[in-house]
Structures are given as C-alpha cells and as structure tokens.
N, C-alpha and C positions, 0 to 999 in steps of 0.2 A: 504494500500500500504506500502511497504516495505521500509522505509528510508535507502538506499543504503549507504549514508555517516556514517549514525549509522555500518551498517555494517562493514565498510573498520575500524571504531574504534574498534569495536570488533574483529575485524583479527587480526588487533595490538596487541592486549593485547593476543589474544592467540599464536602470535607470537614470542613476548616478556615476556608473562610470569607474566604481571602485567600492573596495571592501570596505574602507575606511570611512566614504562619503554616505555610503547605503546604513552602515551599523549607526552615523551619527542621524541619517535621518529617521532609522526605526526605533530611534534609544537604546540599542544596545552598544556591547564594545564592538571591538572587529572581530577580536580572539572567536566572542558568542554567535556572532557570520557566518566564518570560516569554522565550524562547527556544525553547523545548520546546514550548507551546503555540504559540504564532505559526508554527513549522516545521508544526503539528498543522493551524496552520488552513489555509495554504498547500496542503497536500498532498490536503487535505477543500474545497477553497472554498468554505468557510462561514467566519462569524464564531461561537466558543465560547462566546468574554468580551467583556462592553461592557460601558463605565463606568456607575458609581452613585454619586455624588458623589466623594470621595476614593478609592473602593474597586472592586471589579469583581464579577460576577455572572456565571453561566453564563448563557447563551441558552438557547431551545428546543433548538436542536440540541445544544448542550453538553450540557444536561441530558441528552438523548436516549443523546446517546454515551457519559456516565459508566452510567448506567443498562443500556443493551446491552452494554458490554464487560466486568462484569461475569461474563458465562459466558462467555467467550471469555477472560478471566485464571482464570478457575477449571480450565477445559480445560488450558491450560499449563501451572498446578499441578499437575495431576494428571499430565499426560507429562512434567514433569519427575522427580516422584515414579516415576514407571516407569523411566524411563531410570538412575536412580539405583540402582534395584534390581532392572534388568537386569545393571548395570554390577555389583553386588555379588553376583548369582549364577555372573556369568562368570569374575570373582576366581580368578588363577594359586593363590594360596593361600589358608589363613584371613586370613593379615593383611591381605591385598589387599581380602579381601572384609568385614571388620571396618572398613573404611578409610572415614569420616567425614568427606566434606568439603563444601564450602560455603560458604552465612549463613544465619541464624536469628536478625532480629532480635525483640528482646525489647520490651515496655513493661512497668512495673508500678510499682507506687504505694511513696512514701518508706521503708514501716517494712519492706518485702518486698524493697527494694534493701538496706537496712541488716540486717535479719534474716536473711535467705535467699539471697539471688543474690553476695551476696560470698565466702562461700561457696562457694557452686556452681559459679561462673563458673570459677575458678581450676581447679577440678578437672575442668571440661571442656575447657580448654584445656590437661592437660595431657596427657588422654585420647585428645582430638583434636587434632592442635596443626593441624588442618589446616581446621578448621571456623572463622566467624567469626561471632561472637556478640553484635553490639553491643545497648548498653542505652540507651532514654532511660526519665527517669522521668515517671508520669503518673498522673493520678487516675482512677480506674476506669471511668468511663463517656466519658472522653479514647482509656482505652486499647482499648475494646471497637468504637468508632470508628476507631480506624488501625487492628487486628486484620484489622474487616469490611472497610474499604475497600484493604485489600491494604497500608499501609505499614509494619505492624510483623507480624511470622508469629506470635509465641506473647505471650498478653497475662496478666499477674498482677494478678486484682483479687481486691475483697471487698462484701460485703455487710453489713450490720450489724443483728441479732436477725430475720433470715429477710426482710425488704425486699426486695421484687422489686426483680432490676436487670434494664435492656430486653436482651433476647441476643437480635440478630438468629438466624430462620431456620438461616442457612448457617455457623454457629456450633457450636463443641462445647464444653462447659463440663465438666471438670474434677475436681470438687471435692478441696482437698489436704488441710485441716483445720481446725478453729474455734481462733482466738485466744481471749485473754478482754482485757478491757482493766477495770483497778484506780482506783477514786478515787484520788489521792494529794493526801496530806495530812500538814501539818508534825506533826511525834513531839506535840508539846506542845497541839494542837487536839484540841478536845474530843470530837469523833465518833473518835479515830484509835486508841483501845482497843477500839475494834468490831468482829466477826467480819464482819460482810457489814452495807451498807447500803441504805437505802430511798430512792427521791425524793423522799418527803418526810420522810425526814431530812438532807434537801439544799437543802432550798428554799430559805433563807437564806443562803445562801452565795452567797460573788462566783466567778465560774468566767475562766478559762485557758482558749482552747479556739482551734483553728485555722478559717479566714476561712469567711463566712455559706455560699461556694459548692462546701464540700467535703460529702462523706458523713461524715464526723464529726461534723463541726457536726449536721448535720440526724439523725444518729440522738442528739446531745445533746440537741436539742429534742423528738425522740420521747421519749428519755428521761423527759420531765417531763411526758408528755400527760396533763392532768385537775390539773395542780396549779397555779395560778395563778400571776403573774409570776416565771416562773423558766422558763429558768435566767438567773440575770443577770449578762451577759456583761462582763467589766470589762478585759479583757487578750485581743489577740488575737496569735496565731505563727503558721507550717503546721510549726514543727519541736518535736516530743517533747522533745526535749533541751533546748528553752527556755521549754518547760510547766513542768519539775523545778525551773528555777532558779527561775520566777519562785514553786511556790508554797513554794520551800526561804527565797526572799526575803520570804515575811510576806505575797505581793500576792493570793491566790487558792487555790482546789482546780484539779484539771482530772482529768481521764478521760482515762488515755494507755493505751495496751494496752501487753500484755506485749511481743510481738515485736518484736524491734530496742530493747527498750530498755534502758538500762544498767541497770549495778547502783546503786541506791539508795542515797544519802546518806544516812548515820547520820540527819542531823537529818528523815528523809521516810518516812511509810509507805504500804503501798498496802492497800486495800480492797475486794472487790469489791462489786457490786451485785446486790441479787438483788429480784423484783419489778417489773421486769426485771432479767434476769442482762444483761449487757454485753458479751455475744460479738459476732460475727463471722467467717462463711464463709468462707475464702481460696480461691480456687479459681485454674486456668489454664484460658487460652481459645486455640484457634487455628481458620483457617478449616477446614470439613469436605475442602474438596477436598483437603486438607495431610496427611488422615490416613493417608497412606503414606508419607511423607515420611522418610526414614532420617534425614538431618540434623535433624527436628524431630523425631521419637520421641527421639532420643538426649537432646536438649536436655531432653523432656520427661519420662523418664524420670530425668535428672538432677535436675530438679525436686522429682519427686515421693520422689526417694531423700533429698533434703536435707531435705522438709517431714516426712518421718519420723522423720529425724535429731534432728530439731530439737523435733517434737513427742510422740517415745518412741511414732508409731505411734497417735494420737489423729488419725481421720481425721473431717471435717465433713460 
C-alpha cells in the first residue's frame, strides 16, 4: 500500500525544488522528508529521487507518481469533506452540528497577513477554538503552488491593474476586493500638492520598491511602460514599513498600497496614480475538490467577512 503522507512529501519537494525547501514548507525537518520518501521508495521499489549535483530530482517514476496521485488526494478531499458533513447533519444538537473542527492551513502575501488575517484569525479561533489555522507567508504565485499541490488549503493573493496570474484548472478563485496602492512622498516634494499623478510625472525620481522577483516590483515597471529609463531603482526592502522611513528619510518615492499600512507621518503624503490607476485584485484560492469543506467555508467565509470589514463592502 501506498503511504499517501510519503506522497504529499514528495509533491513538496517536487514543488519546491528540494528537500530542504518542501520539509520547510510542510513543517517538518529535511532528515523527516528524506525518511518519508525513502519508506515511499521501499514500499514502491523504484527509485523517486537521484542526485543532480548538490540537489535531487524526481525520476520518471517520481514524476509519474506526483502526477497520478493527484486525483487520488483530490478523492480524499472530497470524502473527507463528506464525512464532515455527514458528521454535522447527525449532530445530537445545533451546537454539535455548528461544531468546526480540524486544519485549514493558510498562505498569503505580507500586507494580507498584516491587513487582514490578524484580524481574522483571532476571531476564528474564538468561534472555533477547535479548528487549527496555521499561516505561512508567501508571495502569490509561491502561494497558488502549495494551494495546487495540496500543502496549504486556502491561499490569499493579488494581482496588480488586471495581470493575468496562472490559476491552475482545479483551482477556484475568489475575488475579495481591489486595494489601491499611493505614491508616497515627503510633505515638502514638489509633486506632493497633487491630487493624482502621472508616470510621467515620475520619471525622474529615485524609487523604494521591494526585490526584482516580486509582483510589485514588476507591476512598478509596468507602471512606466513607454517612458524611458524609469523607474530608477535606488533603494530596495520587501517591507512597506521601511518604504515610509526610507522616503520620510530624504532617500526616494515608493508605491506602497493602502492595506496593512500605517498611519502616515506628518512629514509623508500619499498620492494616487491615475493613467494607470495602481490597484490590485485581492482575491482567495483553494483547491475545487475543498468546496464542501465545513472547516474551509468557515475559514473562508471569515475571510470574506473581514475583506468587507475592512473594505466598507468594495468588492474586486
């Protein structure tokens, strides 16, 4: 028989690329990986993984096996989703059958942990205290990849001025509402009496902006398609909160969105852009075979009650 948990390790890694990167995304170590696999190949007698220089690869047959077990973890999904609410329509009472339990873990990108799930989180643990919700953070196209490949259940990303992002298939997307994200610029700079600005009324300026491989960055560079050397990158962070210092400290502009971010230093203001405007879609993703899931509607319905909250009902 096929140890299925060996399996979901080996997705990992061939989702992540290595043993190291798949054990830090499933909470384990590496050593409890490469244990899990090796018991996987034993019981399969084949080999999965063979080296490639310092690092490892799936084989044909590895490939084969993450590839096929997919509808055979989606199957599970779903009977487990049954079983959960068979279990809640047999419920001695309401409160039995109100009863929320489990995991539901989360991913979702910096300013949606700091805006929205801290938030949230609280109040569903106090709604369930019987459900478990953990969170890692991730960048949107990190998170749509654990989602698919079964290691995170409900994923919060975004897109930036309608940018297709790839959604697997067996994927269901969300939408919760559009952010807007503000130039911010010192009180005393000379663009910062201005209702809305243009890119090129930007051109010249030194920018803040977080590293070359996030969607930030690259919708800062859409930002300026058709205006020559720009935007010219002088300062890089991935945290909002040290965009503000650095351009309250004299060194740059940057484009930080509204969600999750503080209230504004007297010495700072913000801006928007119009020509493009500087939104962004926030949506939630989980896989389709989840969509009965009692433990994951809850979540997910917590979700969407906080992006309401939060956004007065402005949905994207």
């Amino acid at each position: 028989m096929i140890d299925l948990e060996a399996v979901v390790a080996l997705r990992a890694v061939a989702t992540n690329g290595s043993v190291a990167a798949a054990a830090d995304a499933l909470g384990f170590t590496p050593s409890a990986v490469s244990q899990q696999i090796k018991r996987l190949e034993r019981g399969t007698r084949v080999a999965l993984l063979e080296r490639a220089g310092r690092g490892v690869v799936l084989t044909d047959a590895g490939r084969h096996l993450v590839t096929s077990s997919a509808t055979v973890l989606a199957d599970l999904e779903r009977i487990e989703a049954d079983l959960h609410l068979t279990g809640r329509a047999s419920g001695a009472d309401g409160a039995a059958a109100r009863r929320i339990t489990g995991e539901v873990r989360i991913g979702a990108f910096s300013t949606a942990v700091r805006g929205l799930l801290v938030d949230v989180l609280p109040r569903l643990r106090e709604e369930h205290p019987e459900l478990r919700v953990p969170l890692r953070e991730s960048e949107p196209w990190e998170t749509i990849a654990l989602v698919a490949s079964g290691q995170r259940d409900l994923g919060i990303v975004h897109r930036w001025g309608g940018v297709a992002l790839a959604m697997p298939d067996h994927l269901v997307e969300t939408p919760l509402f559009t952010d807007v994200a503000d130039v911010i610029l010192r009180r005393e700079h000379p663009l910062a009496d201005r209702a809305e600005l243009t890119p090129l009324d930007l051109a010249d300026e030194q920018w803040i902006a977080t590293f070359d491989s996030t969607i930030c960055r690259q919708w800062l560079r859409r930002l300026f398609d058709g205006v020559s050397n720009a935007p010219r990158i002088v300062h890089e962070s991935m945290e909002f909160e040290n965009h503000l210092e650095l351009v309250r400290a004299g060194l740059g502009v940057a484009l930080v969105p509204r969600m999750g971010r503080p209230s504004l230093h007297p010495d700072l203001v913000a801006v928007p852009t119009v020509r493009p405007a500087s939104t962004r879609g926030v949506s939630a993703v989980h896989r389709r075979s989840q969509a009965d899931s009692p433990a994951l509607q809850a979540v997910l319905d917590a979700v969407r009650s906080g992006a309401l909250g939060l956004h007065d009902g402005s949905i994207a």
